[in-house]
N, CA and C atoms as a LAMMPS dump frame, in Angstrom:
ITEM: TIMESTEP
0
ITEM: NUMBER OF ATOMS
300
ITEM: BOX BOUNDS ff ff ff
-5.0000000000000000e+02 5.0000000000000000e+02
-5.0000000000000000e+02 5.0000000000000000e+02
-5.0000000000000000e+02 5.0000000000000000e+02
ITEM: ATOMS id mol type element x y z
1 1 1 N 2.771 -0.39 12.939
2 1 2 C 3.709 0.015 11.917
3 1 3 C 5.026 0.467 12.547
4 2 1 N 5.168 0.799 13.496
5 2 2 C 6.037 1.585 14.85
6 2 3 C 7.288 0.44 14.605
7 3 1 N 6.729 -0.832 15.016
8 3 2 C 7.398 -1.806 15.011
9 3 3 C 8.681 -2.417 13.678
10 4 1 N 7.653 -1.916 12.945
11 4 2 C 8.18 -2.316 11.973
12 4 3 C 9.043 -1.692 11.346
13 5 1 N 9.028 -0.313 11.561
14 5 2 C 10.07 0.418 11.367
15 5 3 C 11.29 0.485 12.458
16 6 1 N 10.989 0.022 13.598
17 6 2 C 11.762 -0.079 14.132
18 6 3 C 13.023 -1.571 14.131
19 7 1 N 12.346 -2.348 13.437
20 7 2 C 12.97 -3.47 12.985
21 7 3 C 13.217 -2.751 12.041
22 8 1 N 13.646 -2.687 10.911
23 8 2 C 14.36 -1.887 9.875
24 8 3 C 15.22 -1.106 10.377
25 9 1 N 14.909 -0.169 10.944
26 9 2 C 16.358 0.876 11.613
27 9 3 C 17.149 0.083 13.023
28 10 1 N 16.977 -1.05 13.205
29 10 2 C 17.663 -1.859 14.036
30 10 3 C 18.924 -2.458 12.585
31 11 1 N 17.928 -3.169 11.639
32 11 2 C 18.63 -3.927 10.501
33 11 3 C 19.997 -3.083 9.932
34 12 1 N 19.125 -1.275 9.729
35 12 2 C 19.777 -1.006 9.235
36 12 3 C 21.536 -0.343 10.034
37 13 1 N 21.145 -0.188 11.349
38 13 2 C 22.133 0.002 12.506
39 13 3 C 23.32 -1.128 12.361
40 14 1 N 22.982 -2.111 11.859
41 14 2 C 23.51 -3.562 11.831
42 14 3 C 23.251 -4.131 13.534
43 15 1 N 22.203 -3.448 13.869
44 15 2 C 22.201 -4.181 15.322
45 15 3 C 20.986 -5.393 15.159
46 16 1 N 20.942 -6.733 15.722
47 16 2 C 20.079 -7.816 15.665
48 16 3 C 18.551 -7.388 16.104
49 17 1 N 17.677 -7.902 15.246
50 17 2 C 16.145 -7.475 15.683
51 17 3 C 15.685 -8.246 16.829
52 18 1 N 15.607 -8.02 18.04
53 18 2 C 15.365 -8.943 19.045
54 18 3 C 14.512 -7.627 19.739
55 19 1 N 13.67 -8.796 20.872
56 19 2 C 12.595 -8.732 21.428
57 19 3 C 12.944 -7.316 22.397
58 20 1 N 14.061 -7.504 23.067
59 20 2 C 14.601 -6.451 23.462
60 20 3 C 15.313 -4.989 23.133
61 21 1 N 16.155 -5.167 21.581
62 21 2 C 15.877 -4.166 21.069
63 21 3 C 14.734 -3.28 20.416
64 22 1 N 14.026 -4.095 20.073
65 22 2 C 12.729 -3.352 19.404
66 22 3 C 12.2 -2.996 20.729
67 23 1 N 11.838 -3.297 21.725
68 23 2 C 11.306 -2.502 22.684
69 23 3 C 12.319 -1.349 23.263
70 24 1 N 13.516 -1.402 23.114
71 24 2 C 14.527 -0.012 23.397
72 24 3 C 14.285 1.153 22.346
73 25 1 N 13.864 0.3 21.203
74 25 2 C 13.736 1.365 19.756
75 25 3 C 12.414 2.395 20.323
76 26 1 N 11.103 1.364 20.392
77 26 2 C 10.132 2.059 20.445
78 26 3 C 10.102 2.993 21.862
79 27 1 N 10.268 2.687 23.11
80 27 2 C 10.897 3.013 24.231
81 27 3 C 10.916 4.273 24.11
82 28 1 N 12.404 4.648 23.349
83 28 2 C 13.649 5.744 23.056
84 28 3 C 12.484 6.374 21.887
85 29 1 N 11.55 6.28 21.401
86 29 2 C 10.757 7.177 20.326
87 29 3 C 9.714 7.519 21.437
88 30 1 N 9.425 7.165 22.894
89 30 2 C 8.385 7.615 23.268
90 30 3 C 7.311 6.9 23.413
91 31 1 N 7.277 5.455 22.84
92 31 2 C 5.655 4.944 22.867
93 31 3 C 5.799 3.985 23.952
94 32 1 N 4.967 3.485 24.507
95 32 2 C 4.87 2.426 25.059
96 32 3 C 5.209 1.105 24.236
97 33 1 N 5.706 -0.061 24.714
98 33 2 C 6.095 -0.804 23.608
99 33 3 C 5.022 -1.93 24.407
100 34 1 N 4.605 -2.475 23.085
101 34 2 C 3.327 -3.753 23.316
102 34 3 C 4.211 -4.804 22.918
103 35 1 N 4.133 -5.893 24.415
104 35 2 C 5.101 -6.987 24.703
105 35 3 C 4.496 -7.921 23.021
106 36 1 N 3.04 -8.18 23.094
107 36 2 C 2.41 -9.361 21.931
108 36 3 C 3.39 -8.735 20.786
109 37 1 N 3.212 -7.364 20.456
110 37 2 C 3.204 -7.333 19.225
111 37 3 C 5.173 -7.461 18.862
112 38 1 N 5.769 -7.154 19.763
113 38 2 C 6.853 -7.294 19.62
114 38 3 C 7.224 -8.539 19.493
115 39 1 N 6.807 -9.151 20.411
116 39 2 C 6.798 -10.614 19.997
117 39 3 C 6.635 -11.533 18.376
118 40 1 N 5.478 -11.365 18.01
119 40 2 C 4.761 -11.476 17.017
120 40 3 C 5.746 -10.938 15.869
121 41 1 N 6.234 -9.809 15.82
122 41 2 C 6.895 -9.432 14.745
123 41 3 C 8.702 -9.935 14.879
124 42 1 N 9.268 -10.354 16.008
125 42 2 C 9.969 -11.052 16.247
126 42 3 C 10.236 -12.579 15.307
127 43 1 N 9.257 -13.172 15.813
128 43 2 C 8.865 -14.702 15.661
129 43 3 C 8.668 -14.68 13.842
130 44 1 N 8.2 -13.63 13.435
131 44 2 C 7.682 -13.254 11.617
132 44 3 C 9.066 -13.111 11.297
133 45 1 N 9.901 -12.512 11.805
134 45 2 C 11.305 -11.764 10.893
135 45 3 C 12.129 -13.13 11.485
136 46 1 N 11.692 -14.022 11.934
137 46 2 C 12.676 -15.275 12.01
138 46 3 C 13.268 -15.964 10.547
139 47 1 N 14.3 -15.877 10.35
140 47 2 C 14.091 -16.528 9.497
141 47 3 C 14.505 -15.676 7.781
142 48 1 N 13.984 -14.703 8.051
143 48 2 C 14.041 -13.643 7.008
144 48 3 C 15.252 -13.126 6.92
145 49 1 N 15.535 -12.617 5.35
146 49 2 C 16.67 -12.479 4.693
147 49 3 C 16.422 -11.02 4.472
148 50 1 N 16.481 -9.77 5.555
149 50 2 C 15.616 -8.739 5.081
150 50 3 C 16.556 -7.665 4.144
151 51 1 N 17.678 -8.044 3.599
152 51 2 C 18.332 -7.425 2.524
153 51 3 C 17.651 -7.771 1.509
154 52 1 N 17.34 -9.18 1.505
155 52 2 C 16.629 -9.855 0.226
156 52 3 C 15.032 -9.158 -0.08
157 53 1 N 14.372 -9.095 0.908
158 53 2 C 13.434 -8.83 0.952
159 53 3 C 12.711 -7.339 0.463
160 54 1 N 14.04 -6.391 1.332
161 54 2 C 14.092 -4.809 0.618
162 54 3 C 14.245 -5.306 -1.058
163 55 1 N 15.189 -5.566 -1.482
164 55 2 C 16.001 -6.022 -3.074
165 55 3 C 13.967 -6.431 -3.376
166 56 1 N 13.351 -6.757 -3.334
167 56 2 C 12.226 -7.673 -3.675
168 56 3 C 11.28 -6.371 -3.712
169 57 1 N 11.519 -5.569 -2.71
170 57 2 C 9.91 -4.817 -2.541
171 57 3 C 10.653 -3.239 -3.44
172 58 1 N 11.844 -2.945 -3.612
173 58 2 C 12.246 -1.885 -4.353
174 58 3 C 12.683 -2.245 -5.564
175 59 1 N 12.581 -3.435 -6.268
176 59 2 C 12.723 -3.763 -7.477
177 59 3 C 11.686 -3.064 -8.708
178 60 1 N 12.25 -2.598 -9.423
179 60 2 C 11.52 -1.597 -10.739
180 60 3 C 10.05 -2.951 -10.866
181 61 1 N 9.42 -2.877 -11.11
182 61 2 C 7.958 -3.327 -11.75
183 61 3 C 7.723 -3.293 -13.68
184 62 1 N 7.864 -4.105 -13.968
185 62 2 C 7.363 -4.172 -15.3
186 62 3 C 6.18 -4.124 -15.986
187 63 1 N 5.81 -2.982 -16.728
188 63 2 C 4.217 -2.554 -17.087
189 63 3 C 4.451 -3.153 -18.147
190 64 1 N 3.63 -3.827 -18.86
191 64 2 C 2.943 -4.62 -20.004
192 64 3 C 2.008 -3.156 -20.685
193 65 1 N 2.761 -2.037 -21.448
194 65 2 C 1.925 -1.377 -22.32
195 65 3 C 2.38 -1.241 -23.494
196 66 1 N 1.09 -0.796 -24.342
197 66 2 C 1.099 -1.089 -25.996
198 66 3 C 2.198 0.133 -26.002
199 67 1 N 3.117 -0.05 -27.071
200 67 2 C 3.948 1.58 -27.253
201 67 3 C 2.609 2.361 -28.305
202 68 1 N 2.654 3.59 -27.783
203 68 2 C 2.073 4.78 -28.189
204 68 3 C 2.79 5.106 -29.114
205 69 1 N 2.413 5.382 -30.684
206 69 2 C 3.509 6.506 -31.774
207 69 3 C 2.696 8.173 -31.722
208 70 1 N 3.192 9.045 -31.812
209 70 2 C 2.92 9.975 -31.717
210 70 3 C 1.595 10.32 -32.774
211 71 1 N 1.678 9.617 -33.879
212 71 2 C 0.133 9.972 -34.299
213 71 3 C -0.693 9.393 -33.879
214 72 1 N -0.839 8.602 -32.647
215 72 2 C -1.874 7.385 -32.218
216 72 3 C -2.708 8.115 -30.763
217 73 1 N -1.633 9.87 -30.707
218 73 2 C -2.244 10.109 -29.801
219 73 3 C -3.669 9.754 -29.357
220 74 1 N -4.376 9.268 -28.335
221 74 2 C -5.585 9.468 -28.138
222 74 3 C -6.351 10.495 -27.484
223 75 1 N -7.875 10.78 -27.977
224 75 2 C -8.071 12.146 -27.338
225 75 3 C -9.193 11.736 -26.318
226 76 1 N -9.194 11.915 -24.949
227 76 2 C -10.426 11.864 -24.241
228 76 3 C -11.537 12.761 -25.206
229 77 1 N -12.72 11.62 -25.389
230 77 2 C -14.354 12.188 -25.663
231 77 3 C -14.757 12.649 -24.527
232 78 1 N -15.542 13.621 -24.845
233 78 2 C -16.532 14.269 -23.561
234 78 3 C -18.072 13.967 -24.213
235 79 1 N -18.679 13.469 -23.057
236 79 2 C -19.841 13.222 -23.356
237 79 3 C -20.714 13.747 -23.709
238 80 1 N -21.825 13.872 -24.63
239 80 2 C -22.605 14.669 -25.073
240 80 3 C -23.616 14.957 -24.302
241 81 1 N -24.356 16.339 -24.386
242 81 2 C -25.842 16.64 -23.891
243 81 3 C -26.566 15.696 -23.924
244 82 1 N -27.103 14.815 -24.982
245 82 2 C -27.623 13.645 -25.279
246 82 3 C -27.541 12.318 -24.077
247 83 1 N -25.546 12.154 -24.426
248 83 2 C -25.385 10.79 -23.001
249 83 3 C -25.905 11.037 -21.583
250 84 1 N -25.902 12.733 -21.482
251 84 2 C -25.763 13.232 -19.87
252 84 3 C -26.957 12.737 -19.398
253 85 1 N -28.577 13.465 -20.873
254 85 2 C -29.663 13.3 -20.075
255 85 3 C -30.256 12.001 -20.249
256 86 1 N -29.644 10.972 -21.032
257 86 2 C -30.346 9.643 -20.941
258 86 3 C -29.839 9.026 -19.66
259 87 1 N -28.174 9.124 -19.136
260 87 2 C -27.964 8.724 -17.935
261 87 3 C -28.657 8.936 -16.414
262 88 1 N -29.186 10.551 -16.565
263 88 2 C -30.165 11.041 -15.836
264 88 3 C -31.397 10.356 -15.49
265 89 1 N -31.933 10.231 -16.735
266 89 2 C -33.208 9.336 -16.843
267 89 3 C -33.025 7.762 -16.659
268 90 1 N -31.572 7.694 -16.629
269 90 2 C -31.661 5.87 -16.558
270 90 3 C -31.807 6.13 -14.872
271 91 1 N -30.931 6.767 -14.206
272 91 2 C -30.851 6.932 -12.936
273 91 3 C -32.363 7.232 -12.086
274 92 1 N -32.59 8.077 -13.117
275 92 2 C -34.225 8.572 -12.302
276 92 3 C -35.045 7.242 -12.385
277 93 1 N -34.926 6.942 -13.488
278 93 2 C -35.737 5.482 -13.387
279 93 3 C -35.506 4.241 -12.108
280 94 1 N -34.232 4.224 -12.245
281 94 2 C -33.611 3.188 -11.128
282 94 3 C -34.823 3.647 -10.224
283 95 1 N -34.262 4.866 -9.827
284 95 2 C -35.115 5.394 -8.081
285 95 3 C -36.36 5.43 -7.884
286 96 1 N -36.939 5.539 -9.2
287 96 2 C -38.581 5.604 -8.754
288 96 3 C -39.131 3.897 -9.014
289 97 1 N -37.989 3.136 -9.138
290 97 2 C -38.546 1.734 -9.445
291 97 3 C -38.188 1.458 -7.337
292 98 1 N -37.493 1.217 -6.43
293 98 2 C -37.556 2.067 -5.529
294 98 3 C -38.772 2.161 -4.752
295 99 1 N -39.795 3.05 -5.085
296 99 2 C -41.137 3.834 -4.251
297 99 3 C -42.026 3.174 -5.107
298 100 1 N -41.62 2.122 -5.648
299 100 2 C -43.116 1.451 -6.205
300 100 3 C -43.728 2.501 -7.447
């Protein structure tokens, strides 16, 4: 993940994401920098439009819900004494089917 933030605060520096900066990024934070993975995430952001991409992953989301009117409130049911101990007994049953 190191990486990847470090490509982003390269992007956002306006400095180019290369093999060599991302290893100065991680470097300068202290970690050891892993040649594969720098690589690897190099070779992935080829190509990529990563203004576009932020614009894509911080874009609002559209929920599909019914509108609520204020008398439609709904009220959570609580389950009765009744549901609790038949669930009990469905459960107890499960387990002793189980031990034969």
């Amino acid at each position: 993940m190191e990486y990847m933030y470090s490509a982003l605060l390269l992007h956002s520096a306006g400095k180019q994401v290369t093999e060599e900066n991302l290893k100065k990024v991680v470097e300068a934070a202290g970690e050891q920098p892993n040649e594969a993975k720098i690589k690897a995430l190099v070779a992935a952001l080829e190509g990529v439009n990563i203004d576009e991409e932020l614009k894509k992953a911080s874009a609002p989301v559209a929920v599909a819900a019914a509108p609520v009117s204020a008398g439609e409130v709904k009220k959570e049911e609580k389950p009765t004494e009744e549901d609790t101990a038949q669930k009990a007994a469905e459960a107890a049953a499960g387990l002793s089917s189980l031990f034969g």
